[in-house]
C-alpha positions as CSV (number, residue, x, y, z in Angstrom):
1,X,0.0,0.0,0.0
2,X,3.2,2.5,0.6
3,X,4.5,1.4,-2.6
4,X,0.9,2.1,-4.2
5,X,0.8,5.7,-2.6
6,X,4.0,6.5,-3.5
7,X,3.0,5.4,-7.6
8,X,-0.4,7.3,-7.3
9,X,1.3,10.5,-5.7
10,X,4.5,10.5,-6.8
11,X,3.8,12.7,-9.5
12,X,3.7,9.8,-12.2
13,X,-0.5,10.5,-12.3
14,X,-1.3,13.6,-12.9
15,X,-4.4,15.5,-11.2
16,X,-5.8,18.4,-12.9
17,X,-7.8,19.2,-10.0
18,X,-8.7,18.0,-6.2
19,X,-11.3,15.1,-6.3
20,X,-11.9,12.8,-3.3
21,X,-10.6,9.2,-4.6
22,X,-12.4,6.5,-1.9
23,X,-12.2,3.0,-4.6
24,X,-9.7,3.0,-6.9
25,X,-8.9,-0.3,-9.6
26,X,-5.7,-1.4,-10.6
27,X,-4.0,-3.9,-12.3
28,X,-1.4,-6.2,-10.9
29,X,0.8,-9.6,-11.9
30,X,2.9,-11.3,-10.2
31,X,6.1,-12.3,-11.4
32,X,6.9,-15.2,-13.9
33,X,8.8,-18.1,-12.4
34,X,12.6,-19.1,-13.5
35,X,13.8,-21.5,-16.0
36,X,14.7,-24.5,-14.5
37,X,18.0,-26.2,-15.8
38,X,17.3,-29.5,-17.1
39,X,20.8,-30.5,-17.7
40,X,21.6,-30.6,-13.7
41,X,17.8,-31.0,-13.2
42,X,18.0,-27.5,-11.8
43,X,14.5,-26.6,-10.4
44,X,13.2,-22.7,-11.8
45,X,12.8,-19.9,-8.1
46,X,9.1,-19.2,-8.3
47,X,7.9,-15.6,-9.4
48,X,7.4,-13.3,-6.8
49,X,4.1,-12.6,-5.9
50,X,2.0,-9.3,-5.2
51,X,1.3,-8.7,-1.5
52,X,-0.3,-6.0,0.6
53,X,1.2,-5.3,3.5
54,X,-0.8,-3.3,6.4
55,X,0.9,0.0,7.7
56,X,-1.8,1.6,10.7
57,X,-4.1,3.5,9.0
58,X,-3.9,1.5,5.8
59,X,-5.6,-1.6,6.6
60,X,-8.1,-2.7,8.8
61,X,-5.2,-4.1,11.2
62,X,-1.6,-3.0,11.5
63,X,0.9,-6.1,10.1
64,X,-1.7,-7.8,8.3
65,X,-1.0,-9.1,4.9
66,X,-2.9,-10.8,1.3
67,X,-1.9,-12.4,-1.1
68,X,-3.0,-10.6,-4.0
69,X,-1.7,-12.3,-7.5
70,X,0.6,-15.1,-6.5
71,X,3.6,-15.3,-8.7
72,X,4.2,-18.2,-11.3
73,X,5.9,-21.7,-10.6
74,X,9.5,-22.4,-11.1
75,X,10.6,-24.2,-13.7
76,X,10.5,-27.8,-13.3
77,X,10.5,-31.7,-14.9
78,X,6.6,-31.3,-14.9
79,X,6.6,-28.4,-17.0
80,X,9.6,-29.3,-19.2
81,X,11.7,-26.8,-17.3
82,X,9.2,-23.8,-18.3
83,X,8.9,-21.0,-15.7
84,X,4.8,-20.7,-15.5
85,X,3.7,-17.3,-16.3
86,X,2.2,-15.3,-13.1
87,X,-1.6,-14.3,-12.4
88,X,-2.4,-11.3,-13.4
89,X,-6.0,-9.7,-12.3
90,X,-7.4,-6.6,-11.6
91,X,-7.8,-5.3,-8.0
92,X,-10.2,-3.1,-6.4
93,X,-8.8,-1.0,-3.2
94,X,-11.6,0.7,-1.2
95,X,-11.0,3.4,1.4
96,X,-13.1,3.3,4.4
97,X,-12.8,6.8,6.1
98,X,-12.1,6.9,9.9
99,X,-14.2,9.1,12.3
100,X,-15.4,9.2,16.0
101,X,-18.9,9.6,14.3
102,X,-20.8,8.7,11.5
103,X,-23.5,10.8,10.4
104,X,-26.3,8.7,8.8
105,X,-29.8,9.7,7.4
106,X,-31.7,10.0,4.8
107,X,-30.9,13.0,1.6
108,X,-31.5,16.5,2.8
109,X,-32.2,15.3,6.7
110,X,-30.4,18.5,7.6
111,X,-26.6,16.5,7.6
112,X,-24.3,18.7,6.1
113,X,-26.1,21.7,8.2
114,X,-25.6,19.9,11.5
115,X,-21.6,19.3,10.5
116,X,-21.4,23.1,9.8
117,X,-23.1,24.2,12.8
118,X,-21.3,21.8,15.4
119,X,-17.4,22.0,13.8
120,X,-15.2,24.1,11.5
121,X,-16.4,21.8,7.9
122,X,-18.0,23.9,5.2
123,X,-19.9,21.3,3.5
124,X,-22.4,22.6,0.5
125,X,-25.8,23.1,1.8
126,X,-28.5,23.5,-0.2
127,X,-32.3,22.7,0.3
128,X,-32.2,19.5,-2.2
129,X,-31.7,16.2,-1.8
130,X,-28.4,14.8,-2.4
131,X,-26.5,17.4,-1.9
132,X,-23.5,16.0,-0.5
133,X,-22.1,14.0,-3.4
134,X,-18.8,12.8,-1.1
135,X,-18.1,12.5,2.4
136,X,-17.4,15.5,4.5
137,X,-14.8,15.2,7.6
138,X,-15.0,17.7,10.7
139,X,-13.6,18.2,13.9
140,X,-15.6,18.9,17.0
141,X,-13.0,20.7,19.2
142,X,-13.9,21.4,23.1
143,X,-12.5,23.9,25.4
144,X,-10.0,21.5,26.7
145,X,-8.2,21.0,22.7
146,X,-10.3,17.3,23.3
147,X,-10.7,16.9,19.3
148,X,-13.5,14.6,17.9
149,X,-14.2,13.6,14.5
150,X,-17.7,13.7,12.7
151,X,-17.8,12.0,9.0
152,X,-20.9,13.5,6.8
153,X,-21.9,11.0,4.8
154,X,-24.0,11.5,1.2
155,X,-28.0,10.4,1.9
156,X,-29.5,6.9,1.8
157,X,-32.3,5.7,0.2
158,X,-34.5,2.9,0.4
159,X,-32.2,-0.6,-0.9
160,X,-29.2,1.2,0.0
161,X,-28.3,-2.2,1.3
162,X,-27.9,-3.4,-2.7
163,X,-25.8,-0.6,-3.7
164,X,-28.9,1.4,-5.1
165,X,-28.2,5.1,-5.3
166,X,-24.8,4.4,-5.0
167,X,-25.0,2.8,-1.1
168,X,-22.0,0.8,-0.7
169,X,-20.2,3.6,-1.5
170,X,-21.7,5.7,1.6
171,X,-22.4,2.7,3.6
172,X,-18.6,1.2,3.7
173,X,-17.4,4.6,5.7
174,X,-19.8,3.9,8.1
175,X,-17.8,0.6,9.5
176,X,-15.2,2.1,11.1
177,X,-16.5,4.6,12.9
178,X,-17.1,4.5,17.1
179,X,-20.5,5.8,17.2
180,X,-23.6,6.6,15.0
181,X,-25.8,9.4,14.6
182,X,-28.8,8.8,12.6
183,X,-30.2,12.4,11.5
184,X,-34.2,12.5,10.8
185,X,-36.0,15.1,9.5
186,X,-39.6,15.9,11.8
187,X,-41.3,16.5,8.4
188,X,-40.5,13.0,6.7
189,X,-39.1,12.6,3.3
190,X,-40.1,11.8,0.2
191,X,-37.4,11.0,-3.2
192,X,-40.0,12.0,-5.5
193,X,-43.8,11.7,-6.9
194,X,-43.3,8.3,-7.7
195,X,-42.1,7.1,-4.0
196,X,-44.3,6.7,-1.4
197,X,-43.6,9.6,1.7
198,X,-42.0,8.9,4.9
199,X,-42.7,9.8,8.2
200,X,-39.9,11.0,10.6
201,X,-40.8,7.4,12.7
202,X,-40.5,5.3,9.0
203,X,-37.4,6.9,8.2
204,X,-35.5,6.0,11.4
205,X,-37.0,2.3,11.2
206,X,-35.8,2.0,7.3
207,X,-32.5,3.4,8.3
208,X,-32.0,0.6,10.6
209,X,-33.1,-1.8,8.5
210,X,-30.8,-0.8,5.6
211,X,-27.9,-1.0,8.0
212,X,-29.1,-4.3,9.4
213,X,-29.1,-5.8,5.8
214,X,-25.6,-4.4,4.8
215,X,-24.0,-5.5,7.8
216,X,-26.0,-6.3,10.5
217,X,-22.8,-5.9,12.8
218,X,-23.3,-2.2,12.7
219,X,-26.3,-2.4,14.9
220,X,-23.6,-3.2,17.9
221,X,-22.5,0.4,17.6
222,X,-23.4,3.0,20.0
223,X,-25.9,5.1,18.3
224,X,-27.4,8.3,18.4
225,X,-30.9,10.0,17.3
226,X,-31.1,13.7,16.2
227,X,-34.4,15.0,15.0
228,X,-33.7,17.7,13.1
229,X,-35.5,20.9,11.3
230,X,-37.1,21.7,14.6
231,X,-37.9,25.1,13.9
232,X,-40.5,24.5,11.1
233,X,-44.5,24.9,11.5
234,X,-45.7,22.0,13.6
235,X,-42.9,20.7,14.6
236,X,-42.9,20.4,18.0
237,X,-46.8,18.9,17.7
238,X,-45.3,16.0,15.3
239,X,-42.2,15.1,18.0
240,X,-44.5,14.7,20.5
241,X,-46.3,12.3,18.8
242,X,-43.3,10.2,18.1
243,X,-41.0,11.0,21.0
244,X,-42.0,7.9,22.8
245,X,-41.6,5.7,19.8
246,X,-38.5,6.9,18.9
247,X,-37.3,6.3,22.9
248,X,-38.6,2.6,22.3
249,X,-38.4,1.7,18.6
250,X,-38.6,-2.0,19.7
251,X,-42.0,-1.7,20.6
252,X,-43.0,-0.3,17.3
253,X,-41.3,-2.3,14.4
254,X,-43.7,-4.7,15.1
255,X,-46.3,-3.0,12.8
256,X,-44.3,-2.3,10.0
257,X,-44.3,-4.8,6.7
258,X,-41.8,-7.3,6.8
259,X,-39.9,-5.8,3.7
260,X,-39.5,-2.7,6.0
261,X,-39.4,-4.4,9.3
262,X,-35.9,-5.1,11.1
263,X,-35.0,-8.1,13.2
264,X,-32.8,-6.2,15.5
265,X,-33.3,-2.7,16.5
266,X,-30.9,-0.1,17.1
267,X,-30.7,0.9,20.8
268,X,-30.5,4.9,20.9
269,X,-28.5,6.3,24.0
270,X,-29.8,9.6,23.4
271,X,-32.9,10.9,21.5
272,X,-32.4,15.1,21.0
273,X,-34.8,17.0,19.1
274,X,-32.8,20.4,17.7
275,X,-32.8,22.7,14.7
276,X,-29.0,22.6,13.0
277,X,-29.8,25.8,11.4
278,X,-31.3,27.9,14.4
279,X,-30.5,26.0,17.6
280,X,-27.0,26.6,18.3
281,X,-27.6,26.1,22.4
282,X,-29.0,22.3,21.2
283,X,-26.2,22.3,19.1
284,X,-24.0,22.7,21.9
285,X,-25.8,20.1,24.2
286,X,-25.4,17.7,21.1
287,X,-21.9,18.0,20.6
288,X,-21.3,17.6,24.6
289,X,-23.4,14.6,24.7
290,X,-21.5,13.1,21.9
291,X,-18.4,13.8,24.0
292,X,-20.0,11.5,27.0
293,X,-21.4,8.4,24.9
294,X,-17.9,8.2,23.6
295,X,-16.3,8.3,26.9
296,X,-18.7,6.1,28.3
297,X,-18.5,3.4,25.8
298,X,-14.4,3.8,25.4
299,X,-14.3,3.2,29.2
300,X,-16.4,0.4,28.8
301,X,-14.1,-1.4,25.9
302,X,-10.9,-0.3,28.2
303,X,-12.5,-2.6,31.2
304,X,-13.1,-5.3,29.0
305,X,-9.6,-5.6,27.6
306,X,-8.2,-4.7,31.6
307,X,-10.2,-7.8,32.4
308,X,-8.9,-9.9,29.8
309,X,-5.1,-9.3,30.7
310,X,-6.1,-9.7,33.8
311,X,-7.0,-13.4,33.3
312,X,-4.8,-14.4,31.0
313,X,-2.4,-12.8,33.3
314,X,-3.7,-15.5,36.4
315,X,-3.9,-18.3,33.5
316,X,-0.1,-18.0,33.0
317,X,1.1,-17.7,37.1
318,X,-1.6,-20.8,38.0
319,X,0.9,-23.7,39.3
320,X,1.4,-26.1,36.8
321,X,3.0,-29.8,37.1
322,X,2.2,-32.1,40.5
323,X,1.3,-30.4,43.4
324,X,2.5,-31.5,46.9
325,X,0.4,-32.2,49.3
């Protein structure tokens, strides 16, 4: 992967201008193995072989390694002697941002609005859907220089789950990051005409279900609700309506359709209702509690790994061999 970035940025690819690169295809071989000597019955070296190496930040886990395109056999008395030639293929390397938090919802949920009003990103707002055509980093920073990251990711849609409307290409960025925050817009959402309208409460249930069926491991996150667009006509009337269904989704999925019904539920920690736009004192309260459920949870993870040194630490000092009685 060094070797890659030093190719792509090296100056041997020329950019004519700044795009955000997140999949990138390339082709690779490996190398063709030796002649053998069949004088001395000399056996060919085998090619060399393509392999990706982890460096931290470049992998999903420091040191790891794969086997790309394996290199070809050496030469040898079951191919006359013949070096094979290598495998070439074509590979597909997929970036899968890091953040603190993930910012998930569906187009024109408000978004892009909440990442300018809690940190320093200028994302493009506008009052469309599918606005953000890329994902958007910021950095929550506290009074303390504590510094938190917040990925804005481009709007779902319905079958997101099966790359519709591009949604492995959002969805993938999602994977990494330490907590979720679904954004939901009070007043629903419709695509178009053509697609049936949303309420606030179906767009948080079809959210979890498209995360459930790309990877339902994502629903073990900590995760986080923000109703947004607050300060339109009726607003508060329509939250509280849902409030208490939103506070217990569990209790609720049950009278969905199957097709939009998910088997697991997310499990919010917090449930704020706030206007990105107008709010910026529920802004603030947000961007503290995110602080918190982070904490809390990285405490949590730090006292699980304490207790597992711990025992294997009491494993490896337990008296082994006869004991005298």
């Amino acid at each position: 992967m060094v070797f890659l970035s030093r190719i792509l940025h090296n100056g041997r690819v020329r950019v004519s201008y700044r795009k955000f690169i997140d999949s990138l295809r390339i082709y690779v071989r490996g190398g063709s193995g030796g002649m053998g000597f069949p004088k001395y019955g000399g056996i060919g070296g085998k090619g060399g072989s393509v392999i990706v190496v982890a460096a931290e930040g470049e992998l999903n886990t420091d040191g790891s390694s794969l086997v790309v395109a394996y290199g070809g056999a050496g030469g040898n008395p079951l191919t006359q002697y013949s070096g094979q030639r290598a495998e070439p293929l074509s590979v597909k390397l997929d970036l899968k941002l890091i953040a603190d938090v993930g910012l998930v919802g569906f187009p024109n949920a408000g978004k892009s609005t909440l990442l300018r009003a809690i940190s320093r990103a200028k994302p493009e707002v506008a009052s469309y859907p599918f606005t953000t055509l890329r994902p958007n980093i910021g950095v929550l920073e506290y009074s303390d220089h504590r510094q938190i990251t917040m990925a804005d990711l481009p709007g779902l849609i319905e079958g997101a789950h099966m790359n519709i409307g591009m949604g492995h290409s959002f969805l993938k960025h999602v994977e990494r990051t330490k907590l979720l925050l679904l954004v939901a817009d009070i007043q629903g959402f419709q695509l178009g005409p053509q697609y049936p309208y949303r309420s606030c409460l179906d767009t948080v249930v079809l959210l979890n279900k498209e995360l459930e069926l790309y990877r339902d491991d994502l629903l073990d996150k900590p995760a986080m609700l923000v109703v947004n667009k607050m300060d339109v006509a009726e607003a508060q009337f329509k939250y509280d309506e849902v409030k208490d269904k939103l506070r217990y989704l569990a209790d609720v999925v049950g009278d969905y359709p199957e097709e939009l019904r998910p088997e697991r539920v997310l499990d919010f920690t917090e449930v704020m209702a706030i206007s990105a736009d107008t709010d910026p004192i529920g802004v603030e309260k947000l961007k503290h509690r995110i602080r918190e459920v982070l904490d809390f949870h990285a405490a949590l993870k730090q006292k699980d790994v304490e207790t597992s040194v711990i025992a294997t630490l009491r494993a490896q000092m337990a008296p082994k061999g006869p004991q005298m009685l």
